[in-house]
C-alpha positions as CSV (number, residue, x, y, z in Angstrom):
1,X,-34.1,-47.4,1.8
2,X,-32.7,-44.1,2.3
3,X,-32.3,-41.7,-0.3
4,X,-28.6,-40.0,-0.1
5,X,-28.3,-36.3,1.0
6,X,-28.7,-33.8,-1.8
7,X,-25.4,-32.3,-2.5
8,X,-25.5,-28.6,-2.0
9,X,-25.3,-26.5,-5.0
10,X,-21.9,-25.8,-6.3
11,X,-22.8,-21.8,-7.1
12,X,-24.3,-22.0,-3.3
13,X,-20.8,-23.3,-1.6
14,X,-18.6,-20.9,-3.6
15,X,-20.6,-17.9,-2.9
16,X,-20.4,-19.0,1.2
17,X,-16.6,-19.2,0.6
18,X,-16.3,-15.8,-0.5
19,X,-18.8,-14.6,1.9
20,X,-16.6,-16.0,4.6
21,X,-12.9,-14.6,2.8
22,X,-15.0,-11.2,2.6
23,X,-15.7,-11.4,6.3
24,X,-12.2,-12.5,7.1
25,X,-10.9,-9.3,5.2
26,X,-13.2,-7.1,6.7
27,X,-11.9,-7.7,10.0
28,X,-8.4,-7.6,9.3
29,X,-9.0,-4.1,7.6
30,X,-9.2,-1.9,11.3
31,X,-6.3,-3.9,12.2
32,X,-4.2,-3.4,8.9
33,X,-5.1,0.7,10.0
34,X,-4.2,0.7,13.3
35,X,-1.1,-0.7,12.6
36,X,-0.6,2.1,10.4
37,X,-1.6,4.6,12.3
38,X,1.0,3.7,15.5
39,X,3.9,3.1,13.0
40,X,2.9,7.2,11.9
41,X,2.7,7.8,15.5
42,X,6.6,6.4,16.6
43,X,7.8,8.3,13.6
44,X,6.5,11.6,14.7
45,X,7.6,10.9,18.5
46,X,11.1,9.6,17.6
47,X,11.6,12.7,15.5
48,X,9.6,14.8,18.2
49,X,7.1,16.3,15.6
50,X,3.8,17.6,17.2
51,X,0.5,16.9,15.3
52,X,0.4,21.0,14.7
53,X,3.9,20.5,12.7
54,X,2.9,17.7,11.0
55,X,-0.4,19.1,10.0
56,X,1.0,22.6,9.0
57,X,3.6,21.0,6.4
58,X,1.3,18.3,5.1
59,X,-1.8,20.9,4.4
60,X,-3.9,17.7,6.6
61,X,-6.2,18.9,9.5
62,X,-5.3,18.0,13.1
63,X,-8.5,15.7,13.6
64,X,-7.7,13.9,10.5
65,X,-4.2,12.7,11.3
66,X,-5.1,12.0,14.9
67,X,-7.7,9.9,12.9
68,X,-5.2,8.4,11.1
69,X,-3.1,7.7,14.2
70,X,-5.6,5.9,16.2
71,X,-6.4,4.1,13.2
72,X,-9.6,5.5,13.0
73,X,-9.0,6.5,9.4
74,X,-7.5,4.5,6.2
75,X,-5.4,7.0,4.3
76,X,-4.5,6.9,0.7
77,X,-1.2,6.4,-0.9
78,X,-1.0,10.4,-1.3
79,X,-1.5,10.5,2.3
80,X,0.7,8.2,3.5
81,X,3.2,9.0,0.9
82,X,2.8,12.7,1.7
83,X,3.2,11.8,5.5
84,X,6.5,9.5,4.7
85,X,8.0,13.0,3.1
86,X,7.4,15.5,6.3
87,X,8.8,12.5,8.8
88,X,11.8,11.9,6.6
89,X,11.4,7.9,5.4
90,X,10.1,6.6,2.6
91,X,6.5,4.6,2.3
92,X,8.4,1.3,3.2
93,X,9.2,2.6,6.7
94,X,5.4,2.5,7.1
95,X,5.3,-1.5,7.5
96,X,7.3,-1.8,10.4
97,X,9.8,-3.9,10.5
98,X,9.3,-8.1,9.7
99,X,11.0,-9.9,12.2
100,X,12.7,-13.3,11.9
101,X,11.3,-16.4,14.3
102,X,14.5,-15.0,16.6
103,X,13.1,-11.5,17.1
104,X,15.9,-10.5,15.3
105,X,15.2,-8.0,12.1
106,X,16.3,-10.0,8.2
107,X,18.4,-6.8,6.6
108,X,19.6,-8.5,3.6
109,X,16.8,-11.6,3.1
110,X,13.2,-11.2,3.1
111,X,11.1,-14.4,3.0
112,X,7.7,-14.7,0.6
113,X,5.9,-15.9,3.2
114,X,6.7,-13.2,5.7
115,X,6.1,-10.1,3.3
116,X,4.8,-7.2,5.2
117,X,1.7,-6.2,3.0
118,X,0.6,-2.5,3.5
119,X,-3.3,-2.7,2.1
120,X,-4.8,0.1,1.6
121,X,-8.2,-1.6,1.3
122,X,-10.5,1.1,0.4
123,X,-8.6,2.7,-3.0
124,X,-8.5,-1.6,-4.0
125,X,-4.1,-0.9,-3.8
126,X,-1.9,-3.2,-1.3
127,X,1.7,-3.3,-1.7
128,X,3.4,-6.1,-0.3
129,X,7.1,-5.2,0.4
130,X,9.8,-7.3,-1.2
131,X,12.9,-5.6,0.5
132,X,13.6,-5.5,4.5
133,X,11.8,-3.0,6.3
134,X,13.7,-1.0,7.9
135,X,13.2,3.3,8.3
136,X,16.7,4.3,6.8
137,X,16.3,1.9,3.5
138,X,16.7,4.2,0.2
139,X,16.1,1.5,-2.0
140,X,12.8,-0.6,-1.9
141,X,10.7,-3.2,-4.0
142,X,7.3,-3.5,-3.4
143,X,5.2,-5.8,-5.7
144,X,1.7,-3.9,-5.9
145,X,-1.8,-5.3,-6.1
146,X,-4.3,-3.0,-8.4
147,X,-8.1,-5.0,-7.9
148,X,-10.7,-3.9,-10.1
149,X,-11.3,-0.9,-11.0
150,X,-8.6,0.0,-7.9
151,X,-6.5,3.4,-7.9
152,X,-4.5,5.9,-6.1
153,X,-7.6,8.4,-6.3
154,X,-8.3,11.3,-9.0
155,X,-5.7,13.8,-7.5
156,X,-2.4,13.7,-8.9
157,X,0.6,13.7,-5.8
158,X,4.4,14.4,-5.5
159,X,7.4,12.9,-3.1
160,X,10.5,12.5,-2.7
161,X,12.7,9.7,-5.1
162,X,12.1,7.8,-8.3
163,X,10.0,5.3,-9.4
164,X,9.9,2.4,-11.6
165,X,8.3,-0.6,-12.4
166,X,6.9,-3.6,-14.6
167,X,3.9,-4.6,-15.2
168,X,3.6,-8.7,-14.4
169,X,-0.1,-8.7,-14.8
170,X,-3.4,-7.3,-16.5
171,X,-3.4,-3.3,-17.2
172,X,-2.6,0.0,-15.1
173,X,-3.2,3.4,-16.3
174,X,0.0,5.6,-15.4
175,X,-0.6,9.6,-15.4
176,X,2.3,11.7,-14.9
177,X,2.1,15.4,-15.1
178,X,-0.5,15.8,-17.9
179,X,0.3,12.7,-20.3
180,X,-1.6,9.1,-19.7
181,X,-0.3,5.8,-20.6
182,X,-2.2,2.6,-20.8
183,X,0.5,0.0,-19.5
184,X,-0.2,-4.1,-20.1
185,X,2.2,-7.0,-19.0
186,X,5.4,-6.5,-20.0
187,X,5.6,-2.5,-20.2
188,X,7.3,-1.2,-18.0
189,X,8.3,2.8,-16.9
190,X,10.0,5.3,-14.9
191,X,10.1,8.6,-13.9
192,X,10.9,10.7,-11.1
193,X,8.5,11.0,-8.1
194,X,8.5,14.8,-7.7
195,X,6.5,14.9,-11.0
196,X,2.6,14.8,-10.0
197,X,1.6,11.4,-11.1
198,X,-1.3,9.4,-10.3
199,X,-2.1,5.2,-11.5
200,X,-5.3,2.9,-11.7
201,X,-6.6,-0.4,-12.9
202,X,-8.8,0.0,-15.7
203,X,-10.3,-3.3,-15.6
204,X,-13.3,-3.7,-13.6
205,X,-13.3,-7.7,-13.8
206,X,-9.3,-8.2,-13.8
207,X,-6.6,-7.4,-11.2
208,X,-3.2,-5.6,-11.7
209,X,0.5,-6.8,-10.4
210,X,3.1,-4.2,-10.9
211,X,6.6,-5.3,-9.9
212,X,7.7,-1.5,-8.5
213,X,10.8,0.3,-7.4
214,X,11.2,3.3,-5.2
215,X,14.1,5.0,-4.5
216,X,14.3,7.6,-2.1
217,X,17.2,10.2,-2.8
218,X,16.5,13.2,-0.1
219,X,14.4,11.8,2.8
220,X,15.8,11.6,6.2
């Protein structure tokens, strides 16, 4: 009589899983920056920028936004929100638009299953935006996705608009100018985004979700 086939470990199948989801996220990572990178591209072309102007009002070297471009490079939310300041859009305009099964772009509806998600996969922050895509919104939501231990990076930045936001899950750590605030689910802030300010998840076994607003007041 046979005996039946030992089941595999439980511990042994779950850790393949995530082996395998790591894997999958790894490759979509170059992807997520060369899409990027050519959506920084068409903005500097349609507003006829050279990578010399670009570089000369953003304080970035030449072979570091060319980096970026070719998608060579994963920038940080300073970067890119830097970058969305000297071509005159705000971080949203960075996703590219989402289209609609017709080609044709949603401006007043956009679908949860069709979010664009800008991940910025090595500072652990993705933002997956909530409002239509489009470069000449002033007005965007954007729910954000801290992982552990996940931040914008020790320097504090600046750019254009204002900024708020609730916090839907686990804990961020908000700095603005030279005051920190620990901010749990339910608390919620806002301030405006020419004021250095910096964020991070505190936890290094929980994620964040912030529900956050930008408004862009002088871009463009």
């Amino acid at each position: 009589m046979r005996r039946p086939a030992a089941a595999k470990p439980v511990k042994k199948v779950k850790a393949k899983a995530k082996a395998k989801a790591k894997a999958i996220a790894k490759a979509a990572e170059p992807a997520m920056d060369v899409a990027v990178g050519r959506r920084i591209r068409d903005l500097r072309r349609i507003r006829q920028f050279s990578l010399e102007t670009v570089a000369s009002r953003t304080d970035l070297s030449i072979g570091f936004l060319n980096q970026i471009e070719r998608g060579l490079s994963s920038p940080s939310l300073r970067v890119l929100a830097t970058l969305a300041d000297v071509l005159g859009v705000g971080i949203a305009a960075l996703f590219g638009a989402s289209p609609n099964a017709d080609g044709a772009s949603d401006q007043i509806v956009t679908r949860g299953l069709r979010r664009p998600e800008l991940k910025l996969w090595r500072t652990g922050v993705s933002k997956q935006l909530l409002s239509p895509a489009t470069a000449d919104n002033r007005l965007n939501l954007f729910l954000v996705h801290l992982e552990p231990g996940g931040s914008t990076g020790d320097e504090l930045y600046t750019h254009d608009g204002e900024e708020a936001g609730l916090v839907l899950e686990g804990e961020m750590m908000l700095t603005v100018d030279s005051e920190t605030w620990s901010l749990k689910m339910g608390d919620s802030f806002r301030f405006a985004s020419r004021r250095p300010h910096r964020f991070s998840n505190p936890a290094q076994d929980a994620k964040a979700v912030v529900l956050w607003v930008n408004c862009v007041t002088g871009a463009g």
